[in-house]
N, CA, C and O atoms as a DFTB+ gen file, in Angstrom:
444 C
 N C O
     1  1     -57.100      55.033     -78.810
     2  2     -56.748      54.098     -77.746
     3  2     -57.620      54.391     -76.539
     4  3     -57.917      55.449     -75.984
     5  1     -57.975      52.974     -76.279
     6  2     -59.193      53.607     -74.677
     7  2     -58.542      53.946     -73.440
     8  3     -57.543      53.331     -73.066
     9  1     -59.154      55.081     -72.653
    10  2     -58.231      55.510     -71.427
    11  2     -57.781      54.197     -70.612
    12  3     -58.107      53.031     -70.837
    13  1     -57.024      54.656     -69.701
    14  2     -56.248      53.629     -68.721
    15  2     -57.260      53.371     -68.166
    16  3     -58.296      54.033     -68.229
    17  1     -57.006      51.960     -67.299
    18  2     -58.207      51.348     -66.725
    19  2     -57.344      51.436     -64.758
    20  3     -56.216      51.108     -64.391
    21  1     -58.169      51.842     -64.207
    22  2     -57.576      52.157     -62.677
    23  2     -57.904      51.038     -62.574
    24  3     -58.461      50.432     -63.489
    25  1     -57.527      50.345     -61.030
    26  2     -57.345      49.304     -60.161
    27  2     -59.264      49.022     -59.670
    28  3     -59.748      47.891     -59.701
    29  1     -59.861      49.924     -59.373
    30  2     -61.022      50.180     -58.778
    31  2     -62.001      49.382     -60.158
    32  3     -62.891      48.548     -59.991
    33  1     -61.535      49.908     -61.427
    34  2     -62.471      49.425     -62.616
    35  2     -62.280      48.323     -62.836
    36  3     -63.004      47.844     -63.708
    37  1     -61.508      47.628     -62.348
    38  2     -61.062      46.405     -62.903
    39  2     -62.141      45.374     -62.966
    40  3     -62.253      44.654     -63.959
    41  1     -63.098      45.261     -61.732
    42  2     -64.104      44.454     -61.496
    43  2     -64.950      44.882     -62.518
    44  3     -65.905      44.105     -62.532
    45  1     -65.017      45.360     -63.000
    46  2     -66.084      46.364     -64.465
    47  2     -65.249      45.456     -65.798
    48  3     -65.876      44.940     -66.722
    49  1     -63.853      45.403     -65.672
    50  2     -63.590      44.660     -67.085
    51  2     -63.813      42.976     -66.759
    52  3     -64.708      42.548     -67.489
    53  1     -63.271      41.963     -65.906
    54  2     -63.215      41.504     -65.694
    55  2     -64.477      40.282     -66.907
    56  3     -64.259      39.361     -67.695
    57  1     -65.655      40.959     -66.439
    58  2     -66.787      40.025     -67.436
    59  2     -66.639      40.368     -69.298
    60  3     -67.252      39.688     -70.121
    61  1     -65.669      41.594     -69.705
    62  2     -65.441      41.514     -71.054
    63  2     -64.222      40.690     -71.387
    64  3     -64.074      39.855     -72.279
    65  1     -63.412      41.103     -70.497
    66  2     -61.915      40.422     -70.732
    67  2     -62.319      39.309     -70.723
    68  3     -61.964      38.669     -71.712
    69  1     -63.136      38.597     -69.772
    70  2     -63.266      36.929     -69.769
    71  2     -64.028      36.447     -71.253
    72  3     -63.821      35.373     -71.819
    73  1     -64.936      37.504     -71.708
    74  2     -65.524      37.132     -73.084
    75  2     -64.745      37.364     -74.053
    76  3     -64.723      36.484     -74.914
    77  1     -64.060      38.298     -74.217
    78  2     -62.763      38.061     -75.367
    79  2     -62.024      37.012     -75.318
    80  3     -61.628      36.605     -76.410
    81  1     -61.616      36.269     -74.119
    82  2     -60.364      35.618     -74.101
    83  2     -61.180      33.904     -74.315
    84  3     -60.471      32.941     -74.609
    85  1     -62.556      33.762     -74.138
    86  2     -62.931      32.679     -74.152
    87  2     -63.414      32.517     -75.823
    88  3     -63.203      31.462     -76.422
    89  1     -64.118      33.758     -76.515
    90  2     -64.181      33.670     -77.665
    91  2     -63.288      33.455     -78.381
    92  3     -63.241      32.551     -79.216
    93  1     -62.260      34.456     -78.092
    94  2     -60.991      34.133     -79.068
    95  2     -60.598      32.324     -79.065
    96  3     -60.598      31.568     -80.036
    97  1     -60.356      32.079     -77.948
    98  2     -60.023      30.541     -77.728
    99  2     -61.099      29.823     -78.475
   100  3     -60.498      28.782     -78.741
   101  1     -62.141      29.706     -78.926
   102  2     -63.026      28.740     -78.936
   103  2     -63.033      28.905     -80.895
   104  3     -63.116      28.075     -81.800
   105  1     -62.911      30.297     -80.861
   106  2     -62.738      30.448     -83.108
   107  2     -61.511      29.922     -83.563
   108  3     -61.414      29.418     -84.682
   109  1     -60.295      30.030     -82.547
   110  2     -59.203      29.345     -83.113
   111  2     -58.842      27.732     -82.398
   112  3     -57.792      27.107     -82.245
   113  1     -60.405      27.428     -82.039
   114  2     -60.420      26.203     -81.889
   115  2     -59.251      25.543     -80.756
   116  3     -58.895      24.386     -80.979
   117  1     -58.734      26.168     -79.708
   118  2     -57.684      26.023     -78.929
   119  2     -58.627      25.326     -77.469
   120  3     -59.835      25.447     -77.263
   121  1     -57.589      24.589     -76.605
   122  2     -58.116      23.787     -75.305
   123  2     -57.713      24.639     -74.403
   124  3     -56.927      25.552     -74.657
   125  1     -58.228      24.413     -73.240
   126  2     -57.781      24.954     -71.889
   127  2     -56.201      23.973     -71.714
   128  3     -55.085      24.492     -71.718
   129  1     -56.342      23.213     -71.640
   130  2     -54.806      22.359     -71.783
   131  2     -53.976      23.300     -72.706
   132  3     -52.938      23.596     -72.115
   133  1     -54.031      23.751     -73.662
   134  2     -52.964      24.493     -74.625
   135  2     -52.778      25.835     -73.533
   136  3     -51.829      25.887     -72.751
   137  1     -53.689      26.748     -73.603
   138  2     -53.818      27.595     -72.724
   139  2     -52.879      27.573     -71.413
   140  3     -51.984      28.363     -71.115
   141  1     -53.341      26.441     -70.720
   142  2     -52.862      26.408     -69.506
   143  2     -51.430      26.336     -69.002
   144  3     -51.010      26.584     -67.872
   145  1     -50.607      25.845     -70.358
   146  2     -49.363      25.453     -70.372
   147  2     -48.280      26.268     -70.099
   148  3     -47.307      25.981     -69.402
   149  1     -48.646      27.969     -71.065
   150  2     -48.307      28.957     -71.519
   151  2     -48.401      29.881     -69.967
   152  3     -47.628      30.809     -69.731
   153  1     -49.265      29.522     -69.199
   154  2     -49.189      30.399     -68.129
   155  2     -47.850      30.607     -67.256
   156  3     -48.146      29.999     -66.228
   157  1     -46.727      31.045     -67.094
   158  2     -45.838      31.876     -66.439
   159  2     -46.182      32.004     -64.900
   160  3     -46.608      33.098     -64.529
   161  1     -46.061      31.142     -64.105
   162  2     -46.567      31.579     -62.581
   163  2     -44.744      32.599     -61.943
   164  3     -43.596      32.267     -62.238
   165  1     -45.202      33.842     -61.030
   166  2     -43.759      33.492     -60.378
   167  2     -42.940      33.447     -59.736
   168  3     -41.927      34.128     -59.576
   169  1     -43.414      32.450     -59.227
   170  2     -42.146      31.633     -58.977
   171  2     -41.311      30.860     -59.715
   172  3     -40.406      30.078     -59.424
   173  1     -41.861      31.286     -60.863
   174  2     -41.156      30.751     -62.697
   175  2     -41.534      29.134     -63.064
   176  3     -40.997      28.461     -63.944
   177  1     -42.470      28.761     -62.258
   178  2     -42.829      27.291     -63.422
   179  2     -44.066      27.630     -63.932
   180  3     -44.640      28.698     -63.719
   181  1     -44.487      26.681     -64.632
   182  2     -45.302      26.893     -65.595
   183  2     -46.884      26.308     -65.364
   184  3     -46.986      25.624     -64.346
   185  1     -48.159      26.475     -66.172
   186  2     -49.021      25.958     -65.918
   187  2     -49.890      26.328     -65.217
   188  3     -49.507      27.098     -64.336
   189  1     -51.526      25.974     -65.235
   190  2     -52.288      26.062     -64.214
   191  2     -53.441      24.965     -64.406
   192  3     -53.215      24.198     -65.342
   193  1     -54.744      24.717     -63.639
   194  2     -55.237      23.969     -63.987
   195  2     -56.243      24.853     -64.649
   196  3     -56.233      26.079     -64.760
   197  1     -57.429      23.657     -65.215
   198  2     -58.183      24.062     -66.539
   199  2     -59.361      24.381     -65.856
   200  3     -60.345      24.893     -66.390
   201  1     -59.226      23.969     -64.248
   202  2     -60.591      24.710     -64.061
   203  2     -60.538      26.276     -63.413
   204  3     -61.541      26.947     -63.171
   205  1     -59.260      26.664     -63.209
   206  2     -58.451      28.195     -63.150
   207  2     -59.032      28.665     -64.669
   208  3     -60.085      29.248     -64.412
   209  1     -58.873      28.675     -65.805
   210  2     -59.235      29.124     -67.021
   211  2     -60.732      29.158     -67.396
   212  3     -61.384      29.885     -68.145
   213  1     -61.100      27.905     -66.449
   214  2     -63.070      27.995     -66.912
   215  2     -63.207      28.963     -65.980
   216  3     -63.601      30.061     -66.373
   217  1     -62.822      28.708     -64.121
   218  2     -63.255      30.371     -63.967
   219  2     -63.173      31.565     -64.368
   220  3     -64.099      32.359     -64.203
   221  1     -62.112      31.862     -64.924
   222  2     -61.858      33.218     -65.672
   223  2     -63.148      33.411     -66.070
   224  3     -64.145      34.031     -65.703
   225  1     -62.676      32.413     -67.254
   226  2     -63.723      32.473     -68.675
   227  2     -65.399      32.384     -68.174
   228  3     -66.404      32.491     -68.877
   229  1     -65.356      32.295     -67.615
   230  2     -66.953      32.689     -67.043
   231  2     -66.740      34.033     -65.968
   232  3     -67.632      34.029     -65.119
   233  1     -66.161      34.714     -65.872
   234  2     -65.644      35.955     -64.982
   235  2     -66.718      35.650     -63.502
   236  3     -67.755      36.197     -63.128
   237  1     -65.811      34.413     -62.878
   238  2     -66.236      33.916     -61.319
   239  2     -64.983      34.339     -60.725
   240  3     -64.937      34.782     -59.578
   241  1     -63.587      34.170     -61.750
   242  2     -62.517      34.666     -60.473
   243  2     -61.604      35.532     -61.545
   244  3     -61.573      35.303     -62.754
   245  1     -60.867      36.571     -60.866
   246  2     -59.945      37.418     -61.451
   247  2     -59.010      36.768     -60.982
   248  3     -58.685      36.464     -59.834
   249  1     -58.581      36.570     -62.013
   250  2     -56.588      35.729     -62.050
   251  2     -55.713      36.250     -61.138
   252  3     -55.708      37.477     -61.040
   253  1     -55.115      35.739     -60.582
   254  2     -53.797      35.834     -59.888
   255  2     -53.129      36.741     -60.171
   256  3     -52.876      37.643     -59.372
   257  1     -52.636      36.692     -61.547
   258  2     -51.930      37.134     -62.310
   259  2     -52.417      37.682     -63.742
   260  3     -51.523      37.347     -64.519
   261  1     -53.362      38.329     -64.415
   262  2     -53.781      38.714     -65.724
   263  2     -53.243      39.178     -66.478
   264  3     -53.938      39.332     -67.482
   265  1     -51.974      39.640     -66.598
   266  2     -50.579      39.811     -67.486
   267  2     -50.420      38.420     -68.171
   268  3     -50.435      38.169     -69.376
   269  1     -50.238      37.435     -66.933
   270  2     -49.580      36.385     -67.418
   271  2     -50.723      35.348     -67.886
   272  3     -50.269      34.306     -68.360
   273  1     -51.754      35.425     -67.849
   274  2     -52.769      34.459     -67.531
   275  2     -53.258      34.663     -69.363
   276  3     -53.594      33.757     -70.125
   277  1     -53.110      36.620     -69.771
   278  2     -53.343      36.985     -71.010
   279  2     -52.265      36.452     -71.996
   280  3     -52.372      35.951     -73.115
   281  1     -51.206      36.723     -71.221
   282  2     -49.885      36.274     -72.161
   283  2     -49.688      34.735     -72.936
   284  3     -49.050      34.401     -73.936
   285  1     -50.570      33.961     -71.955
   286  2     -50.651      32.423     -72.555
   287  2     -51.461      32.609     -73.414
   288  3     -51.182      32.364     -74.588
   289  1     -53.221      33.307     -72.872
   290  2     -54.037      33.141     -73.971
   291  2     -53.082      33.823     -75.254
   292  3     -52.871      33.055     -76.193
   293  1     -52.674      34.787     -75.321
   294  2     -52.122      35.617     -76.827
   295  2     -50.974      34.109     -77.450
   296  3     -51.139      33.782     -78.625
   297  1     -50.183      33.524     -76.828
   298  2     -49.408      33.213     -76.970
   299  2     -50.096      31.349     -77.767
   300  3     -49.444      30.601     -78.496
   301  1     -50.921      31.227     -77.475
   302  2     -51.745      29.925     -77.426
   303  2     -52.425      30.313     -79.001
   304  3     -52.602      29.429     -79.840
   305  1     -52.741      31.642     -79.231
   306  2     -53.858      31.847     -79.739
   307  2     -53.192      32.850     -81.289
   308  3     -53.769      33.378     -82.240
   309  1     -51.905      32.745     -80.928
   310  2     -51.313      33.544     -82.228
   311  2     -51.671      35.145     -82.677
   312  3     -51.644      35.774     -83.735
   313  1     -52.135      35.534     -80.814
   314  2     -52.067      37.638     -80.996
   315  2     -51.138      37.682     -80.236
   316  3     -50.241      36.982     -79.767
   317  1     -51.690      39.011     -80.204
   318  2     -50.716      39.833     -79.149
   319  2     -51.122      40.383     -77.615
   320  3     -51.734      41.443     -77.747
   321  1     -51.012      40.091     -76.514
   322  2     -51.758      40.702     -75.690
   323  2     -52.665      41.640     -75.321
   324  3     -53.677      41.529     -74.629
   325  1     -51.909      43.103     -76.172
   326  2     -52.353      44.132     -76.347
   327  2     -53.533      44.225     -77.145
   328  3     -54.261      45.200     -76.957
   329  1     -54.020      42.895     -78.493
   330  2     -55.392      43.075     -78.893
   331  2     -56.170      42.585     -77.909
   332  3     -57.313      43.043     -77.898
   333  1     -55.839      41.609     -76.885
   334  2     -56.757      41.089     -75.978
   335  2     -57.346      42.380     -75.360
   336  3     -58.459      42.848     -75.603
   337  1     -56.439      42.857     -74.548
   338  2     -56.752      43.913     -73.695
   339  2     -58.004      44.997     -74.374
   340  3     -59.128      45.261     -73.948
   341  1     -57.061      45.608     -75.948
   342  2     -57.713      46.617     -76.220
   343  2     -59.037      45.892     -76.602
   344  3     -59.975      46.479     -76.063
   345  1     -59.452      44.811     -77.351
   346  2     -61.022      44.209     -77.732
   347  2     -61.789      44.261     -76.317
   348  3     -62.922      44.732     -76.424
   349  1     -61.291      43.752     -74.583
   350  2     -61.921      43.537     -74.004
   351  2     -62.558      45.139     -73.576
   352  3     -63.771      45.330     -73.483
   353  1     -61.241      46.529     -73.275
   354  2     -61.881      47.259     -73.301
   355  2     -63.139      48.249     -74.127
   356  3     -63.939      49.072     -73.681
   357  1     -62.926      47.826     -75.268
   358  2     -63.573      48.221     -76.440
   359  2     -65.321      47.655     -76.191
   360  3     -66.395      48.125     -76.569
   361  1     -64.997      46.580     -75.469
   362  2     -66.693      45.736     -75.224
   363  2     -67.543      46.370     -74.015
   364  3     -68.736      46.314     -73.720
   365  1     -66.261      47.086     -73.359
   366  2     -67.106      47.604     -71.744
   367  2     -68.154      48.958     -72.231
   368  3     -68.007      49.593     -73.275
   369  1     -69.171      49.192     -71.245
   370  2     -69.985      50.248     -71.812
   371  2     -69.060      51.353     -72.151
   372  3     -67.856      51.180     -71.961
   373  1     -69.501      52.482     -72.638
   374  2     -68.944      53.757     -73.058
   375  2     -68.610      54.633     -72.003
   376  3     -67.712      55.465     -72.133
   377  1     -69.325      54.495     -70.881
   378  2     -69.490      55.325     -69.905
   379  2     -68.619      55.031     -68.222
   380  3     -68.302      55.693     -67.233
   381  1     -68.529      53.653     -68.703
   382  2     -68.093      52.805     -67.152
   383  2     -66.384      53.471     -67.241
   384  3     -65.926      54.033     -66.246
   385  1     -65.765      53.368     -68.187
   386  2     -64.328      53.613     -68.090
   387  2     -63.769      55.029     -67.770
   388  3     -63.648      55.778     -68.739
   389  1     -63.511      55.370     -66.886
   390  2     -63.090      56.642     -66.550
   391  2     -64.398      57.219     -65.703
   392  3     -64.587      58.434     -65.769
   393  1     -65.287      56.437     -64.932
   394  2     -66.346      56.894     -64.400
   395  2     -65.972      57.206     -63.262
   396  3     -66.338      58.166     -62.583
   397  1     -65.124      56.285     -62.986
   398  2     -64.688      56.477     -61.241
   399  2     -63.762      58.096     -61.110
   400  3     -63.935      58.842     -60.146
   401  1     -62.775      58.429     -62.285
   402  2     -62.081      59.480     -62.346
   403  2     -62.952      60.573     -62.277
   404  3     -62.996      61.179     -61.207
   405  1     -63.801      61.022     -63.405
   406  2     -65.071      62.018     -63.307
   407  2     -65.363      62.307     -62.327
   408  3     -65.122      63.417     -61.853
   409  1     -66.363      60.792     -61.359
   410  2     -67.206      61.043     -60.255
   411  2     -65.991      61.904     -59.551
   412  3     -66.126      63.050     -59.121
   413  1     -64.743      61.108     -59.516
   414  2     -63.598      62.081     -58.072
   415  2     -63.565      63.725     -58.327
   416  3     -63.673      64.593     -57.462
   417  1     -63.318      63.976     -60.302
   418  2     -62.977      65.250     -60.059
   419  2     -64.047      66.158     -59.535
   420  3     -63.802      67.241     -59.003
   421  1     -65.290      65.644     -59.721
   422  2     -66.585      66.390     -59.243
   423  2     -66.708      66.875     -57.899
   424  3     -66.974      68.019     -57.531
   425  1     -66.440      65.681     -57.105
   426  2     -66.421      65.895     -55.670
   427  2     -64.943      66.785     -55.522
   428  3     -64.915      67.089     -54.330
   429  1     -64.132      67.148     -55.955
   430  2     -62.913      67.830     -55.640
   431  2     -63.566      69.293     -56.150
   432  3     -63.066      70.225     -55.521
   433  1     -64.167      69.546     -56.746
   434  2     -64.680      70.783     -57.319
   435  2     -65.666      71.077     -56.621
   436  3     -65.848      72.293     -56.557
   437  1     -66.450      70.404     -56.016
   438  2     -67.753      70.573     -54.908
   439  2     -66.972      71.716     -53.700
   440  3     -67.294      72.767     -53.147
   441  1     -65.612      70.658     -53.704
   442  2     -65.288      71.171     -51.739
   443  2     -64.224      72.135     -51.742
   444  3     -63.824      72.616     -50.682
């Protein structure tokens, strides 16, 4: 299982997660309309628009919400969230994930 992803890395997944979640959508032949339906906003209604999902999917904007934004794609797309997640981390370099942790413990060992 790949390490946890901190708050700081997130901008580092952002361009895999958006390529998993647009590939997956496009092999099981699914719309941004199907997608969009499934989204959970909350204040508990539903929906978003389809050009919220093309930004993702081109990683121009990080979702609002990416729990819920994943939960439609899984839910649209017949997985489970958790393969989304783990495929998108699986695509990031080898080195980027846990880089930010390293660089800290280094500098804590410097001083």
């Amino acid at each position: 299982m790949p390490a946890p992803v901190r708050l700081r890395q997130m901008h580092e997944l952002l361009p895999h997660l958006a390529q998993v979640a647009r590939e997956a959508r496009l092999a099981a032949a699914v719309t941004y309309a199907h997608v969009a339906v499934h989204v959970r906003k909350s204040d508990g209604t539903t929906g978003v628009s389809e050009s919220t999902l093309s930004r993702f999917e081109r990683a121009r904007h990080w979702p609002e919400n990416p729990d819920a934004l994943l939960h439609a794609y899984a839910v649209a797309l017949g997985v489970s969230e958790r393969e989304l997640w783990a495929r998108a981390l699986e695509a990031m370099p080898e080195n980027s994930v846990g880089r930010a942790d390293r660089d800290r413990d280094r500098r804590r060992r410097r001083s």
